[in-house]
N, C-alpha and C positions, 0 to 999 in steps of 0.2 A: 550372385545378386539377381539373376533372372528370374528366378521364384518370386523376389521380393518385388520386382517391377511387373509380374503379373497377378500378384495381389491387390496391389495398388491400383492397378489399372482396372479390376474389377470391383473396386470400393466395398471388400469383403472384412469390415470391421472384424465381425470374428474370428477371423482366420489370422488375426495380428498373435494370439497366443502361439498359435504352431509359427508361425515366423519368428518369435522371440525363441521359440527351442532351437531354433536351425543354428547352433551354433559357429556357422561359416560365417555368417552371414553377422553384415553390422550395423545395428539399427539408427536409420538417423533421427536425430533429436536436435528440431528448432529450438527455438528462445528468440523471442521479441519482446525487449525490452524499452519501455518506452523514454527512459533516461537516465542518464546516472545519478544516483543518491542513494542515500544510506540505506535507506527502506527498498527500495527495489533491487537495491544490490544485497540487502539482506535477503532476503526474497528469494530469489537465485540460487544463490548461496545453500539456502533451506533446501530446497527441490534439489540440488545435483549432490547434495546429503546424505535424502532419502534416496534416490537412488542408486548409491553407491552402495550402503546400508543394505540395501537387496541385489547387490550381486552385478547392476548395470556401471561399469567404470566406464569414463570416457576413455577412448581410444582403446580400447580393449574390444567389449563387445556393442560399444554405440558409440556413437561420434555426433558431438553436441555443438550445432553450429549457434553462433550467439547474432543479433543484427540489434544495434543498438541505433537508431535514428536522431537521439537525442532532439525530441520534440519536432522534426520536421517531419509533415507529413506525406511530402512527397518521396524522400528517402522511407518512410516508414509503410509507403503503399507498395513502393520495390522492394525493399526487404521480405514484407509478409508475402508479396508474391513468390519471392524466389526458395522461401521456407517452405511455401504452398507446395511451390514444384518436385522438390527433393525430401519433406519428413515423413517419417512415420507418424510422428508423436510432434506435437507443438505445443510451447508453452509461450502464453500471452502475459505477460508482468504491467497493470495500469489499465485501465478503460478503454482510452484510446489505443493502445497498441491490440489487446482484443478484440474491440472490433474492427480494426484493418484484418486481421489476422481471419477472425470469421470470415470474412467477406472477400480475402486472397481465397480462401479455398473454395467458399460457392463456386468464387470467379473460373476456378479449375474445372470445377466440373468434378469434386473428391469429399467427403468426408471422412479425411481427415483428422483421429480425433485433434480435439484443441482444449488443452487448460488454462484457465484464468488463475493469476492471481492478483491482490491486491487493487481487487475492485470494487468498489464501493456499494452497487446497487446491479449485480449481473440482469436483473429484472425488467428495470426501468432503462436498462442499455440495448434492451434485445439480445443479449448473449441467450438467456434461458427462460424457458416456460415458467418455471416454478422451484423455488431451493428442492423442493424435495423431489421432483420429478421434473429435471432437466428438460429431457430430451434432446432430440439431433445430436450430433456430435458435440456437444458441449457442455462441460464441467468445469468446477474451481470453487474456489476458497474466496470469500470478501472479507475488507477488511474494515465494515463498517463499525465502526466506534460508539460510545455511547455517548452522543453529544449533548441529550439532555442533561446527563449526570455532570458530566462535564462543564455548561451552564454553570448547572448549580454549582459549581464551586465557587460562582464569583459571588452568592450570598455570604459566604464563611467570613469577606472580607471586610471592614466597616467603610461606611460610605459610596460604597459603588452603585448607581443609579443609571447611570449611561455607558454602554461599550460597545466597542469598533468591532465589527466583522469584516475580516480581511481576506480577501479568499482571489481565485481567477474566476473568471464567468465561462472561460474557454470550456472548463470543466464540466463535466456533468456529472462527475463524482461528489465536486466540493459546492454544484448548487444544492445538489440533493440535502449535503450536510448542512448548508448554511439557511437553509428552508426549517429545519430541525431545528437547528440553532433558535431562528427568530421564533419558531413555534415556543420553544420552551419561554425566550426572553419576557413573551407577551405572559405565558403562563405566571410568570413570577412578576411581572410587573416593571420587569427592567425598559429600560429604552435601548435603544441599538443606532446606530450608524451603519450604513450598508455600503463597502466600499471595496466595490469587484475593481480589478485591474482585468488591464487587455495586452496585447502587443507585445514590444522587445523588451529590453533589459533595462534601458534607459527609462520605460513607460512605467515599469513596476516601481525602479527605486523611486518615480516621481509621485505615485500613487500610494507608497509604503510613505512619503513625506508630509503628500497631502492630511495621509489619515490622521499622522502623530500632529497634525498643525493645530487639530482642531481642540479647543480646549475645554469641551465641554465632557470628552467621555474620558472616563475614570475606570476601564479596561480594556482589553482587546483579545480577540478567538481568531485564531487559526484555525483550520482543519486540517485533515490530511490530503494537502493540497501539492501537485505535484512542481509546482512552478515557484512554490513561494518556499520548496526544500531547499530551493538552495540559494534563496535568496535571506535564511534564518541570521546572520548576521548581522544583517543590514537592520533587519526589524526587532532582532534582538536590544540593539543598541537604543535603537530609538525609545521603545519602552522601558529602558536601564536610564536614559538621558530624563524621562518626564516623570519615573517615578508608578509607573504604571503595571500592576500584574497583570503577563502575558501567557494566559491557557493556550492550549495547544492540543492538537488531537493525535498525538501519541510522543511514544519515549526517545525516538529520534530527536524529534525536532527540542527536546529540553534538552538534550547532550549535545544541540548544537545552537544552545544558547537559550532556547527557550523556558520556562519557568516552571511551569503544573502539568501533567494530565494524566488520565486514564489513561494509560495506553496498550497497545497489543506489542507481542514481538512479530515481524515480518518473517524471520529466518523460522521461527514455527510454523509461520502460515505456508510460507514455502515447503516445509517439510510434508508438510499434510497435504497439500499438491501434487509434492513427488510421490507421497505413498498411494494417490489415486494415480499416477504414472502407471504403477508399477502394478495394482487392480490391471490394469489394460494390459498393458505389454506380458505380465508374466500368467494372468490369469485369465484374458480375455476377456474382462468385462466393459462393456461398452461404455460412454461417458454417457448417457440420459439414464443408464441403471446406477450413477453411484450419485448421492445428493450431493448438492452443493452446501458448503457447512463456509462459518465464519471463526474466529478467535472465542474460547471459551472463558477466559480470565483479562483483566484491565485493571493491571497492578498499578497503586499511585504512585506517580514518582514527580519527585519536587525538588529543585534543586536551590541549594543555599547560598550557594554561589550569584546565581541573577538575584536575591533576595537582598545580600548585603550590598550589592551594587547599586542598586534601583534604591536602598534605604525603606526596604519595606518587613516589615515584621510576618513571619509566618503563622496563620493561627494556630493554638495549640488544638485544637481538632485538626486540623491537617497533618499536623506532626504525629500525634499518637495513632492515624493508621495508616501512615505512609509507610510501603512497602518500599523506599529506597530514597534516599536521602544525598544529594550531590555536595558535596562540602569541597570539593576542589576540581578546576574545569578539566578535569582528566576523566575518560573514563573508571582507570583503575584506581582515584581516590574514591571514587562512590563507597557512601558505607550501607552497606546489605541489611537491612532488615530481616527477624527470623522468617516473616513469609516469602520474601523476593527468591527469583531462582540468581544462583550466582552468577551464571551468564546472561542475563537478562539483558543490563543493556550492551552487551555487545553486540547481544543478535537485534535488538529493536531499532527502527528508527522510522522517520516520515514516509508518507506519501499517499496517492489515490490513485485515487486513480480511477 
């Protein structure tokens, strides 16, 4: 292991390929994750995948330390220090746990590399210069959604003129998306409701209350917000109780209650993460030489389930290209359409990040 602490200490990026051949030797591997939920635990999931897929097993020849903070940031500014002190490789899962994680390592005095993933806008967050020419130690995978399309699905439905935007403000994933949002709303002519939540748990469900109180909007947009994943119950109901189609910004959040969306799988994004891992550790290349890429496909999936409950008819253009169809609140009654992949949603679900 003295090799490996004099590499480090001389912040010799390249020389991380001949450290991954040292086969004595066991490479450490962070993870900061910024919460539990489906989508970030997908995510995870994806990355120590690919990893394995190429050869890296935990506790074999790395050893994957995990620091979960669950939204506190002062547990989450000690974690990403203590990852800082001891990885080779880190991986940042969520906006805000990437840039703690950035920012442990400047604090070091290391680069470090660091990967992103399910970040919404690595641009607009400082993580990177540019998707196609990173630079600094910093690469990953976003998992920015297609919110205008998304939008538009609330035309398909009759009568929708006004709808709720529900989102955290904490975020700077889920303003970016909700900025998107109203851009398209105005584009089409809809009206909007703009109703950020703050605070604890107690403040969201009063703010998820508020929004359904109001009787003038006739739908509601999530994003891939990481605050309001696991609060999908709560708001599932509420839009089931008024009758209300509830879009969503991906597949997670309709397997866990949610109604419509385009969405990404996270456990792919993570994979594609890991296979930039493995660029580094096995082949030495630096993170500002590999681009930073997002989700290629944004399969529809609509679930029947919230449709007969809410008493709302599905339109038949949605049905004839929806690539997965919920007909019972199970993952494994989904029925597969010929384009869906068959694991689809097991690997998807919410979040930003």
């Amino acid at each position: 292991m003295k090799m490996k602490h004099v590499v480090l200490s001389a912040v010799a990026l390249a020389s991380l390929a001949g450290l991954a051949s040292c086969q004595s030797d066991v490479l450490q591997i962070g993870i900061l994750q910024f919460v539990t939920h489906d989508a970030l635990d997908a995510a995870k999931d994806g990355f120590v995948q690919a990893l394995e897929d190429a050869g890296f097993v935990d506790g074999e020849n790395i050893e994957i330390t995990v620091s979960n903070p669950q939204t506190d940031p002062t547990i989450m500014a000690s974690g990403a220090a203590q990852l800082a002190r001891k990885s080779d490789l880190i991986l940042a899962i969520a906006t805000p746990a990437a840039i703690s994680a950035k920012s442990a390592i400047e604090d070091a005095g290391k680069e470090t590399p660091l990967l992103f993933t399910a970040v919404t806008d690595p641009v607009a967050s400082g993580l990177i210069a540019s998707p196609e020419l990173p630079g600094g130690f910093v690469t990953g995978t976003n998992d920015m959604n297609p919110v205008a399309d998304q939008i538009a699905l609330f035309e398909e439905f009759p009568g929708i003129e006004k709808i709720g935007l529900l989102y955290s403000s904490a975020e700077s994933n889920s303003v970016i998306q909700i900025n998107l949002a109203k851009a398209k709303c105005e584009a089409l002519g809809l009206a909007f409701v703009d109703q950020p939540l703050t605070g604890d748990e107690a403040t969201i469900q009063s703010t998820i209350n508020q929004l359904f109180a109001n009787e003038s909007i006739d739908g509601v947009y999530i994003p891939t917000d990481n605050y309001l994943a696991s609060a999908m119950t709560s708001v599932s109901s509420k839009a089931i109780e008024k009758g209300l189609p509830l879009i969503v910004g991906e597949a997670g959040q309709v397997t866990n209650g949610g109604f419509l969306t385009l969405g990404l799988s996270y456990f792919t994004l993570g994979e594609t993460t890991g296979e930039m891992a493995v660029q580094i550790l096995k082949d030495g290349v630096e993170p500002k030489d590999i681009p930073s890429t997002g989700a290629s496909s944004f399969p529809l999936v609509v679930s029947q389930v919230f449709a007969t409950a809410a008493g709302i008819t599905i339109p038949q253009s949605i049905l004839d290209r929806a690539d997965t169809i919920i007909t019972e609140s199970s993952e494994s009654s989904a029925v597969s359409l010929p384009l869906v992949d068959v694991d689809f949603l097991k690997k998807a679900s919410v979040a930003s990040r």
